[in-house]
N, C-alpha and C positions, 0 to 999 in steps of 0.2 A: 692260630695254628690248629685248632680242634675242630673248625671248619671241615680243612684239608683233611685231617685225621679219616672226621665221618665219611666221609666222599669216599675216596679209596676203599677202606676197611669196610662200610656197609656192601658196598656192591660185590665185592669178594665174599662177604655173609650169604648174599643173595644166592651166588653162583652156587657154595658149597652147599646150599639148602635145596637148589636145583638137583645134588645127585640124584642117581637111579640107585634103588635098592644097592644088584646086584654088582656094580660098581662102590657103592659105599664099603659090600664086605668083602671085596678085594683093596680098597685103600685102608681098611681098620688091619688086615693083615701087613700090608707095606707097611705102617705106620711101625707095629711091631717090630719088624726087620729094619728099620730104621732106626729105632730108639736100643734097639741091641748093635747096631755095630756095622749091618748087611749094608746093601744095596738093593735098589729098588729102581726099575725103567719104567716109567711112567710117561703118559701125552700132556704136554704143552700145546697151545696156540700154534705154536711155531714149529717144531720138531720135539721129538720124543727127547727128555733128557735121561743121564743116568744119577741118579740119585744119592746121598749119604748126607749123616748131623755132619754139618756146616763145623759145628763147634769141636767133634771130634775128630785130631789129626790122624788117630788109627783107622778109622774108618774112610778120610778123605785120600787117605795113601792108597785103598782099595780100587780107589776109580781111578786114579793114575795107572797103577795095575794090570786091572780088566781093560782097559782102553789101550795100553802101549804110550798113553798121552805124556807127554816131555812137563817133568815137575814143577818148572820156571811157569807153564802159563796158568794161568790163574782162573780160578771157576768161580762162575756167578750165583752168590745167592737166593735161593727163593723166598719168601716170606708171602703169608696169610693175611696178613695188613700191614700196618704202618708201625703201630706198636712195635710191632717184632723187629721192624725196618730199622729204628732208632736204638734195639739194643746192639747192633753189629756195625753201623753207622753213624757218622757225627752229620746228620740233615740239614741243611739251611734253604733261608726261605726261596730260593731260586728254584731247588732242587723240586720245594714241595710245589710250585707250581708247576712239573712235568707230572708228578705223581698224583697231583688231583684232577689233572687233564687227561692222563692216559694209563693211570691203574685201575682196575688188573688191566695187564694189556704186555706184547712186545717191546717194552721198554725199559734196560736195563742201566743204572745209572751211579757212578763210580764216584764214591765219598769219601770222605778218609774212615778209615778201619778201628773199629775202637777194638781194646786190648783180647776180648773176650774169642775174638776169630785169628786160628792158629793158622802162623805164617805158611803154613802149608797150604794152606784153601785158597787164599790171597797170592799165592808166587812167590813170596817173599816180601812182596809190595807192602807198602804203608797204606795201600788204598784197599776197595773190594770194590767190585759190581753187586748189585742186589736190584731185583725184581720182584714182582708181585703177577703171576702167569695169569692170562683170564681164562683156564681150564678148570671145570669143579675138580676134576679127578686129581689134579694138583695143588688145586688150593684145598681140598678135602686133607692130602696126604699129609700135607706141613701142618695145617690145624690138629687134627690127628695124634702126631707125633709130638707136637709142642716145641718143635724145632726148625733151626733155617733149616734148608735143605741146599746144600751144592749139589750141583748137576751142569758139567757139560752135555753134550750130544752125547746116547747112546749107540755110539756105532765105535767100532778099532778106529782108532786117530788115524787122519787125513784121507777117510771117506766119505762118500756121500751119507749127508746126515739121515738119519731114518724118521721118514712119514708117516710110518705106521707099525704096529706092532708086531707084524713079520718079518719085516725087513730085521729088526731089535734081533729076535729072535736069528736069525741068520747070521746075523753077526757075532751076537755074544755068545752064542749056544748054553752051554751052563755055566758059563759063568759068572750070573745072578740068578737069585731064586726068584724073582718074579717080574714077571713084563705086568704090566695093568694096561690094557686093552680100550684104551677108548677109542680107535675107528683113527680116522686119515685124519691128522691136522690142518688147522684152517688157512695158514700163513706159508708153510713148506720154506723158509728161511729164518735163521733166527733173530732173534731179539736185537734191535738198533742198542748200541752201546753211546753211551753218551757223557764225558766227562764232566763234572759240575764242580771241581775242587779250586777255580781258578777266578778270574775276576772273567775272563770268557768262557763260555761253554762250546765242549771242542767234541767235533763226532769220531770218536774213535772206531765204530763201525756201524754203515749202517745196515736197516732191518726193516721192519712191521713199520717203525714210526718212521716219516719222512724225514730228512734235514727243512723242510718246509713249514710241514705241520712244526717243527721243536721252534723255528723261529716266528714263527705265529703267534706259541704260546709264550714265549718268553721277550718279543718285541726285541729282538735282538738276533745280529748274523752269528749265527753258530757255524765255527770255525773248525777247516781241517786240518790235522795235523804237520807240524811238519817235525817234532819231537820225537825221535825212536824210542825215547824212555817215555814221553807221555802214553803212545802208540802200546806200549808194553804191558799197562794197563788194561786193558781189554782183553778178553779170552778170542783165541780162532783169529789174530793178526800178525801170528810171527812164524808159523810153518804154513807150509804145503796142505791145504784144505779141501773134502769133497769132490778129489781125484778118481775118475774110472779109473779102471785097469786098462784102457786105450787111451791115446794121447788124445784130450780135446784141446781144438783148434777155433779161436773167437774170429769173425767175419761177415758179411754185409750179406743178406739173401744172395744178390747176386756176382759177387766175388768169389763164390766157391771154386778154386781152382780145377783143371783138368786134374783127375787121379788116375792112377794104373793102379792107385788100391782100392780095396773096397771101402768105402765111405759112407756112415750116417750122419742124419741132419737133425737139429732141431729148433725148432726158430717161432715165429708168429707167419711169417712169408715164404712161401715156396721157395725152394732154392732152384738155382739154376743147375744144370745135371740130371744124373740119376741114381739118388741115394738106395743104397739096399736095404736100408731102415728107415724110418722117419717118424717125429713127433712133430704138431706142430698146435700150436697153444691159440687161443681166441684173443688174447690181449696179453698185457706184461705180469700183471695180475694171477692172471692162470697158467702165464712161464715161470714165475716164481714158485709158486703153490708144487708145480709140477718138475719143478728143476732136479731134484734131487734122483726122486722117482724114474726120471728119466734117463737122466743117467747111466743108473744099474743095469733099466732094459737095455739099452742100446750097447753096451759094453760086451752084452749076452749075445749082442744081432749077428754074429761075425764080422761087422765090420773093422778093419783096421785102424782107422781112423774119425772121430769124431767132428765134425762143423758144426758149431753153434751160432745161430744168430746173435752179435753183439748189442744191446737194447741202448738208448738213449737211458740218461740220467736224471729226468725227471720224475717225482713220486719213485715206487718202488723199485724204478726202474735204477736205482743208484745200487741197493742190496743186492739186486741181483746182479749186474754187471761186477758188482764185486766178486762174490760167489765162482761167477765162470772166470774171470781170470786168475782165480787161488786154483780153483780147480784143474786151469791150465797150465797151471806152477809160475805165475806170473806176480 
C-alpha cells in the first residue's frame, strides 16, 4: 500500500513546491480563512471551487449558504495526499489503484465515510467523495490549512460553473473574502465521480477521467447507474445544473431548426442557419474546457434561444454531453 501512498502524495509535493511566490501568499491567507471558519474560492484543474474545513459543519453550512446549494447534495472532498485521504475514508485496494493512476488529477472517488466528516458535508450519506486536485494553488491551500477541504463549484447553484476568477467574483460578490486567482482552468468540467464501495465500480458522473481510461486501469467494465440512491451519492446529479438564463437546446450541426427567434450556436461544426452569435470549438477537448465560458457569453448575445451541438460519448465526450443536457434541464 506505501507504494500507492508515494505516487499520489509525492507528485502533489512536487505541484505545491511548484507555487509562484505571489500565489503562495494568497493561499498562506486562505489557509487562515480556512482554519477560522471562512470561505475560500480557489482554482482547480477542472473549475473554480468554493472552499471550507471539511470537518467543520459550521463552516460547511456556509457554502450551502453562499451557494443557494439544496443541503441533501453532498460536496467533495479535497485532500493533499493520501494520508489525509484515509482519515475521512475507509480506502481499499481497488480504490488505490484509480488514485495511484490518476492523483492529483479530476478524479473524485466515493468511499464510505469514516466518523470524523459531519453528516452535513456528506448529505447525510454514509459515503463521501474525496479528491486530490492537481492545482498547486489548491493542493498549497489544503496543506496550508492542514485540513480536507469541501468545495463545490463556486458559482449561485445551477449555474454555469466558473472558469476563471471573474466569473467567481460576478457571482459571489462579497460574499467570500477571497477569490485566489490562478488564471483559466485546464479541464472547464468537473471532476469524473466514480463509485468504488461495491463489488463493481459504477460512474456516477462523468469528468476529466474517462469511463475508458477507469476501465483500463482497473481491468474491469465500470458500470452505470441505474440506482437513484446510489446516483445520490455524487455531488451535481440530482438538480438542474450549468443553466444560462436562455433556454439551451441539444442538436446535430445540421438540424437546427428554422427560428423566427434569435438564435445562438455553439458546437465543433457550422450550423446550418444564421446564428446571431456563435462559438465554435477545434475539438471536444476545447468544447469542454470552453463550455461553461460559453455559455454566460452567449446568454449576453441577445439571443433567445441557445443550439448546442450534441457531442458523441467517447473520451470526454461522455462529461460533456452530460453537462448540456443538466444544462438543458434534462
Amino acid at each position: 500500500m506505501s507504494s500507492f501512498k508515494d505516487g499520489a502524495t509525492e507528485r502533489a509535493a512536487r505541484k505545491i513546491a511548484s507555487l509562484s511566490p505571489e500565489l503562495r501568499s494568497l493561499t498562506e491567507e486562505g489557509a487562515r480563512i480556512i482554519k477560522s471558519g471562512g470561505l475560500v474560492a480557489f482554482p482547480t484543474e477542472t473549475v473554480y471551487g468554493l472552499g471550507a474545513n471539511a470537518l467543520d459543519p459550521d463552516a460547511v453550512a456556509s457554502i450551502y449558504e453562499a451557494k443557494g446549494r439544496p443541503s441533501d447534495n453532498p460536496l467533495i472532498l479535497h485532500v493533499s495526499s493520501v494520508e489525509m485521504a484515509e482519515r475521512v475514508v475507509e480506502i481499499n485496494a481497488r480504490a488505490l489503484l484509480l488514485i495511484d493512476a490518476f492523483w492529483p488529477g479530476p478524479l473524485s472517488v466515493v468511499l464510505p465515510a469514516k466518523d470524523i466528516v459531519p453528516p452535513r458535508t456528506r448529505g447525510g450519506l454514509p459515503t463521501a467523495a474525496v479528491r486530490m486536485p492537481d492545482s498547486a494553488p489548491a493542493l498549497a491551500l489544503i496543506e496550508m490549512s492542514g485540513l480536507p477541504i469541501a468545495a463545490p463549484s463556486a458559482n449561485i447553484s445551477g449555474r454555469p460553473s466558473p472558469t476563471d476568477a471573474q466569473t467567481v467574483r460576478s457571482d459571489m460578490g462579497d460574499r467570500i473574502p477571497l477569490v485566489i486567482d490562478g488564471g483559466d482552468t485546464r479541464f472547464g468540467v468537473e471532476s469524473t465521480v466514480v463509485d468504488m464501495t461495491g463489488e463493481h465500480a459504477v460512474l456516477l458522473r462523468p469528468g476529466g477521467v474517462s469511463k475508458e481510461d477507469l476501465e483500463k486501469t482497473l481491468d474491469e467494465e465500470v458500470l452505470l447507474p441505474q440506482d437513484q440512491q446510489i446516483i445520490k451519492r455524487s455531488p451535481g446529479t440530482r438538480y438542474r445544473h450549468y443553466a444560462p438564463s436562455v433556454p439551451l437546446v441539444l442538436c446535430a450541426a445540421h438540424l437546427v431548426p428554422e427560428e423566427s427567434r434569435k438564435w445562438a450556436w455553439m458546437g465543433i461544426k457550422e450550423p446550418g442557419g444564421t446564428p446571431c452569435a456563435a462559438v465554435l470549438f477545434k475539438n471536444k477537448a476545447e468544447y469542454a474546457k470552453g463550455l461553461f465560458r460559453a455559455l454566460r457569453m452567449l446568454e449576453k448575445s441577445g439571443a433567445e434561444v441557445i443550439y448546442a451541438e450534441s457531442p458523441d460519448e467517447a473520451g470526454i465526450g461522455r462529461a460533456l454531453k452530460d453537462r448540456l443536457e443538466r444544462a438543458a434541464g434534462k
